[in-house]
N, C-alpha and C positions, 0 to 999 in steps of 0.2 A: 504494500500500500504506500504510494506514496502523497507529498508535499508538495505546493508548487506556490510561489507569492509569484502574486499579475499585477505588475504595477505598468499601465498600458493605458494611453486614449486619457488620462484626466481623473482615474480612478486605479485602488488599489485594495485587492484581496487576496485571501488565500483560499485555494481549493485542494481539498483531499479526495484522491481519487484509488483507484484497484490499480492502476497503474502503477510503476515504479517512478521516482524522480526525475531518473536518466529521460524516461521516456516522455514525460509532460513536459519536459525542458525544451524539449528538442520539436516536440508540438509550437511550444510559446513561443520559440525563437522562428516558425517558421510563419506564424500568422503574424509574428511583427513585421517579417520582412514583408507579408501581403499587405499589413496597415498601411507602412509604409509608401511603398507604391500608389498604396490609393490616395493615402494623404497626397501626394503629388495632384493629383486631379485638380484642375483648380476652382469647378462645378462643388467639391463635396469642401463643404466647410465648418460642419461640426463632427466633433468622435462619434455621437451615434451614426451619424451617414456612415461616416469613416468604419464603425464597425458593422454595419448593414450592409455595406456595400464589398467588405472584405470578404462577408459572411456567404452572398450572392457569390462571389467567383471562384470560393472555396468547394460551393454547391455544383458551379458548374465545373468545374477540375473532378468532382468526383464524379457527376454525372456521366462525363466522357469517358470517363475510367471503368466506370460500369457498364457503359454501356458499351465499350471495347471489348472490355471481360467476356462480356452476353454473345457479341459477333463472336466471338474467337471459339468458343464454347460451342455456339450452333453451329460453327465451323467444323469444329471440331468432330462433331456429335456427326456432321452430315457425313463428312471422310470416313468416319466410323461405318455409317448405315453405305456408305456407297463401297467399302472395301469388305463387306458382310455382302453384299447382293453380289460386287465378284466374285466373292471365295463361294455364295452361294450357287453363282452361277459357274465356275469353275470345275466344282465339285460334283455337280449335273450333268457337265460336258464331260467328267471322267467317269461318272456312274454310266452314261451312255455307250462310252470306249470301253467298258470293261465287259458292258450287258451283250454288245456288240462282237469282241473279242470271243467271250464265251459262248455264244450261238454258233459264230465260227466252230471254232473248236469241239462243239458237241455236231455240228455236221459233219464235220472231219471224222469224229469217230467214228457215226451214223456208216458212212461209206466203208470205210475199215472194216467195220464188223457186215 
């Protein structure tokens, strides 16, 4: 569990989270550099903008992330189902070679005997 003082934007707290230290650190340090940047804007002129508007492109960075994940996965999933109807169809075209094979071969005896 860890600790984390946020002293960010005009205001200052501590939050305790399931997380470790290392890791809320390393959160706070990377939504300052998004403050940051927005601060730069020259439209957004109070902290709350400033963290509203952080809060928005942090939504949309995960968005896109997720929704990458989502492609890659049905992507995924589809190469799966398209290299299962090969092998299933693979497997059909050797069931056929072998049922074929062996009709041979039992007419070959057929004559033999």
């Amino acid at each position: 569990m860890g600790k984390l003082h946020i002293n960010l934007l005009g205001t200052s707290f501590t939050i305790q989270a399931s997380e470790d230290t290392e890791y809320l650190t390393k959160l706070l340090g990377y939504y300052e550099r998004i403050t940051k940047d927005v601060s730069k804007i020259n439209s957004v002129k109070t902290p709350l903008q400033t963290s509203i508007l952080s809060g928005i492109m942090l939504c949309d960075e995960l968005y896109k992330e997720k929704t990458k994940s989502a492609e890659l996965t049905k992507a995924n999933s589809s190469n799966a189902g398209r290299n299962n109807n090969d092998e299933s169809e693979e497997k059909s075209r050797s069931d056929e070679e072998v049922k074929k094979r062996t009709l041979e071969m039992i007419d070959k005896i057929n004559k033999v005997l």
